[in-house]
N, CA, C and O of each residue as an XYZ file, in Angstrom:
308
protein
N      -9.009     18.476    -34.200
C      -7.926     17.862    -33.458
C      -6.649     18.685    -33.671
O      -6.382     19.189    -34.762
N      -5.773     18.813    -32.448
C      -4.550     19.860    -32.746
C      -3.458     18.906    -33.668
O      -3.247     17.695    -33.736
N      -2.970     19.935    -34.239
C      -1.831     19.218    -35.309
C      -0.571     18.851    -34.480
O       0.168     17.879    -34.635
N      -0.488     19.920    -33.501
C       1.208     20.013    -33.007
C       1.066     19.434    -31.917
O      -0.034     19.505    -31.368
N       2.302     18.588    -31.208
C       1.974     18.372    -30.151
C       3.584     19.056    -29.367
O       4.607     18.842    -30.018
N       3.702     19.695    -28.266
C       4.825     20.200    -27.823
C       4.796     19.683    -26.813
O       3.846     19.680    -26.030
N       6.249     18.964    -26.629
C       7.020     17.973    -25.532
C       7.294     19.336    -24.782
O       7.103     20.434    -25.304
N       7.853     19.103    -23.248
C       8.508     20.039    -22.151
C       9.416     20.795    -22.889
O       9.408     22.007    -23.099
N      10.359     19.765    -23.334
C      11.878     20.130    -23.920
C      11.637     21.347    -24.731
O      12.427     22.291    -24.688
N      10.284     21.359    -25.668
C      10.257     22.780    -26.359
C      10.298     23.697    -25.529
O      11.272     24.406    -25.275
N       8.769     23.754    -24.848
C       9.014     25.143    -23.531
C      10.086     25.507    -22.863
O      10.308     26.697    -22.640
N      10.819     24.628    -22.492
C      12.021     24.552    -22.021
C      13.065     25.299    -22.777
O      13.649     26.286    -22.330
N      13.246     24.819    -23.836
C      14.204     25.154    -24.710
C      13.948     27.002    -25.540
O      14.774     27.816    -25.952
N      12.534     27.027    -25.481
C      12.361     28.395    -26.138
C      11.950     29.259    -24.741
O      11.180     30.220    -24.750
N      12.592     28.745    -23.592
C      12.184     29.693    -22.233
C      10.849     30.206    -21.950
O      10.618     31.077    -21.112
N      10.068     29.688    -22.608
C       8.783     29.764    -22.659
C       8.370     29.857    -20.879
O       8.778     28.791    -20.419
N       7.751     30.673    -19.761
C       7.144     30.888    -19.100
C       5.457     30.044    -19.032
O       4.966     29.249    -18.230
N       4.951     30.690    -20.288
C       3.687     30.195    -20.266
C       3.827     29.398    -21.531
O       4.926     29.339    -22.083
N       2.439     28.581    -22.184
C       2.553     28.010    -23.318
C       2.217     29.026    -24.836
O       1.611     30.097    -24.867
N       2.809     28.304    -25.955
C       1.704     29.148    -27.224
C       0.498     29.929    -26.571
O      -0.016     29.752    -25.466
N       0.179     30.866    -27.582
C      -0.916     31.689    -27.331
C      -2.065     30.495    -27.239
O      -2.007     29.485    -27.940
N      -3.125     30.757    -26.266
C      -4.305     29.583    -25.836
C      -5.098     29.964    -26.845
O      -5.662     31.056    -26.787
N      -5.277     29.047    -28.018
C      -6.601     28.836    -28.957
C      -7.608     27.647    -28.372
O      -7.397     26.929    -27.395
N      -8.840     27.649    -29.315
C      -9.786     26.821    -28.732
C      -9.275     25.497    -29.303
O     -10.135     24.620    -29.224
N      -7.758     24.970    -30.030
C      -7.721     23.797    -30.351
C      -6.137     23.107    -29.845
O      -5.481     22.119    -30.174
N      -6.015     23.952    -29.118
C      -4.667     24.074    -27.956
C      -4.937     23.377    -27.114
O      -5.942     23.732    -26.498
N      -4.407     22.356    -26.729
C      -4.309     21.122    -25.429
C      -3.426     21.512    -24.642
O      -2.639     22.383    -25.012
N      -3.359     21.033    -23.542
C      -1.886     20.843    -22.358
C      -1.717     19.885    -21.931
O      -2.682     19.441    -21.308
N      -0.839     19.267    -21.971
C      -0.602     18.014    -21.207
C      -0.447     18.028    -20.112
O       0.474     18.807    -19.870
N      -1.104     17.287    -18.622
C      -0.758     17.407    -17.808
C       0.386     16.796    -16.861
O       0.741     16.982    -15.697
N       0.862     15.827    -18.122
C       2.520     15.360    -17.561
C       3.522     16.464    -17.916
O       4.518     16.626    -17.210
N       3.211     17.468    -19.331
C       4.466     18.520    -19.690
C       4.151     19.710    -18.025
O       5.144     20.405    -17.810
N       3.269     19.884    -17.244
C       2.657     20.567    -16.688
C       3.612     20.374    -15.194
O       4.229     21.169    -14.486
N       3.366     18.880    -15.145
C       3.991     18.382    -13.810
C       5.670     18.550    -14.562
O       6.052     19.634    -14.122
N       6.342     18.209    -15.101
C       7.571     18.522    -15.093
C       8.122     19.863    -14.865
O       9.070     20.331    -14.234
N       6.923     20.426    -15.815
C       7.707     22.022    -15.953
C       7.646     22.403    -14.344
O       8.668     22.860    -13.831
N       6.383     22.208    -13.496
C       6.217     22.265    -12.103
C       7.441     22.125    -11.379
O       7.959     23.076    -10.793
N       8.016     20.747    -11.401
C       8.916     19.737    -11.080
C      10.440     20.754    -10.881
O      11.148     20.804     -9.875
N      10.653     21.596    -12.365
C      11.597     22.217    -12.712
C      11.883     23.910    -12.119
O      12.892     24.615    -12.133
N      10.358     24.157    -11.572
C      10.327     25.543    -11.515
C      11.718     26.006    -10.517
O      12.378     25.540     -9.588
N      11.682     26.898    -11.145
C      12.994     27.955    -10.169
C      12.468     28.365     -9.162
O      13.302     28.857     -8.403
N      11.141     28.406     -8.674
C      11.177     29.073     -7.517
C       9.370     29.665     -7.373
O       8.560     30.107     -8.189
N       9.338     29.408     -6.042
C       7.864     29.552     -5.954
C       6.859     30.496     -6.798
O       5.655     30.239     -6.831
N       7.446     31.663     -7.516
C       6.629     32.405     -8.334
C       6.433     31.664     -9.270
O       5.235     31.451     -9.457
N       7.054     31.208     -9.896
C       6.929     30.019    -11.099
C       6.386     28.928    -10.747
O       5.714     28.378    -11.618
N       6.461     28.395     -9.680
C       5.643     27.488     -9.540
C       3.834     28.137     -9.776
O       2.851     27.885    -10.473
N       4.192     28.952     -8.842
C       2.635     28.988     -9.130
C       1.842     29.654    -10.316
O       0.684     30.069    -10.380
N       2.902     29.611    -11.265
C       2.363     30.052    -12.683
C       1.865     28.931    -13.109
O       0.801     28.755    -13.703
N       2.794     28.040    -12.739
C       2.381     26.775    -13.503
C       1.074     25.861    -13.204
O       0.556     25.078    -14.000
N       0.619     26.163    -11.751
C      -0.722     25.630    -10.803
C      -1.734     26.597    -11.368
O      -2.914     26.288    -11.203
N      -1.502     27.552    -11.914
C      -2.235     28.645    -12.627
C      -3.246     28.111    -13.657
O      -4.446     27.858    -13.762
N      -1.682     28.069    -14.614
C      -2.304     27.293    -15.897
C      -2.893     26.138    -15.298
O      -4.063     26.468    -15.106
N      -2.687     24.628    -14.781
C      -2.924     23.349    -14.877
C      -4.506     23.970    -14.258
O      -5.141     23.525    -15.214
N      -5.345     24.495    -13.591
C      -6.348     24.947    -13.303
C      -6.765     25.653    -14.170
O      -7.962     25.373    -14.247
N      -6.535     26.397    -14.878
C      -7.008     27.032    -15.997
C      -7.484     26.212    -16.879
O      -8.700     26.200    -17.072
N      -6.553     25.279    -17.662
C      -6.315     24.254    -18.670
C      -7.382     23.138    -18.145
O      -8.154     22.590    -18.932
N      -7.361     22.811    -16.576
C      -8.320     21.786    -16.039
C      -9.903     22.736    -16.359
O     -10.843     22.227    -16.969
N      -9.922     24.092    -15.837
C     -11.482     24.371    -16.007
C     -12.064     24.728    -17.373
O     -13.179     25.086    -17.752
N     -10.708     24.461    -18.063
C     -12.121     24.613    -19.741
C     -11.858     23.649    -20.344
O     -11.915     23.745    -21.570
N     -11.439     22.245    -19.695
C     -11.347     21.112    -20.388
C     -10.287     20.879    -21.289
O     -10.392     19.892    -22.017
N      -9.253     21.619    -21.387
C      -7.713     21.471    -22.577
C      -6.837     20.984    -22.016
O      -5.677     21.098    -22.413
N      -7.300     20.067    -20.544
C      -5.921     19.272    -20.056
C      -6.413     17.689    -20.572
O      -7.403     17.007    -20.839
N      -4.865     17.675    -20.489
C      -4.994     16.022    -21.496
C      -4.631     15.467    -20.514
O      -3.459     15.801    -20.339
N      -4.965     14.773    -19.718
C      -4.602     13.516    -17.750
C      -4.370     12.312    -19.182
O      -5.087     12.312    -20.182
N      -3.446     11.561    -18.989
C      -3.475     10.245    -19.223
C      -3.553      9.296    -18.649
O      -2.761      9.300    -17.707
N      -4.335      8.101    -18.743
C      -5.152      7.203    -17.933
C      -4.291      5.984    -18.641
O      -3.714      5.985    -19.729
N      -4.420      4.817    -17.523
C      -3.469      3.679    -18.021
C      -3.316      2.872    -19.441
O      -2.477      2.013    -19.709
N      -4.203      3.310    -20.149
C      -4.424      2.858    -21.414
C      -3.281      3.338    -22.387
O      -2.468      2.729    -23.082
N      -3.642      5.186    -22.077
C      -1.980      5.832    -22.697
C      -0.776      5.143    -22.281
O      -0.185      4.294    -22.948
N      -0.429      5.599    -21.043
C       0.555      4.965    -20.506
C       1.257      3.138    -21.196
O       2.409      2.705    -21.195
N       0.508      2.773    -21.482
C       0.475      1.171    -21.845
C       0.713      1.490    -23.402
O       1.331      0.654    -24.062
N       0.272      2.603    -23.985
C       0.879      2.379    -25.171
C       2.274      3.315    -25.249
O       3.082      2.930    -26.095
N       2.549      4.182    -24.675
C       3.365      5.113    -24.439
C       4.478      3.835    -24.100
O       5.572      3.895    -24.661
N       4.250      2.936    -23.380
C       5.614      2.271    -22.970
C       5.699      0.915    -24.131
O       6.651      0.135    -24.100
N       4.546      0.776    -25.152
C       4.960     -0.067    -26.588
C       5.735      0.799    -27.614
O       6.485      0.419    -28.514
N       5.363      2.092    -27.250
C       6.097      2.591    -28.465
C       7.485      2.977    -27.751
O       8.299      3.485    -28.523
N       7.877      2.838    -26.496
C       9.591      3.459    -26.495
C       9.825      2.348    -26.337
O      10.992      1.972    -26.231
């Protein structure tokens, strides 16, 4: 199980383009995925980011959260 978990705000904040180097215990979230999307400057970046979320979707390291998360995500804020 991965130790770290990195919110948008990191990528964001360290200008990060792509994520950490991809190990086999490296996740992506696919809500940090849709924001960073959300945020892109401009169609090249966008489609870096549709890159990864397909990448991340075809070897299984995207994390989709299903209403169960969500439901606890809104007990804990």
């Amino acid at each position: 199980m991965p130790y770290f978990t990195y919110d948008t705000s990191v990528i964001i904040s360290r200008k990060l383009i792509a994520p950490p180097a991809r190990t086999s215990n490296f996740l992506m979230s696919a809500v940090v995925l849709m924001e960073l999307s959300a945020s892109a400057r401009d169609k090249s970046e966008l489609k870096i980011y549709e890159g990864l979320f397909r990448d991340y979707q075809r070897d299984k390291s995207l994390i989709v959260p299903n209403e169960g998360d969500w439901l606890l995500a809104s007990k804990v804020l």
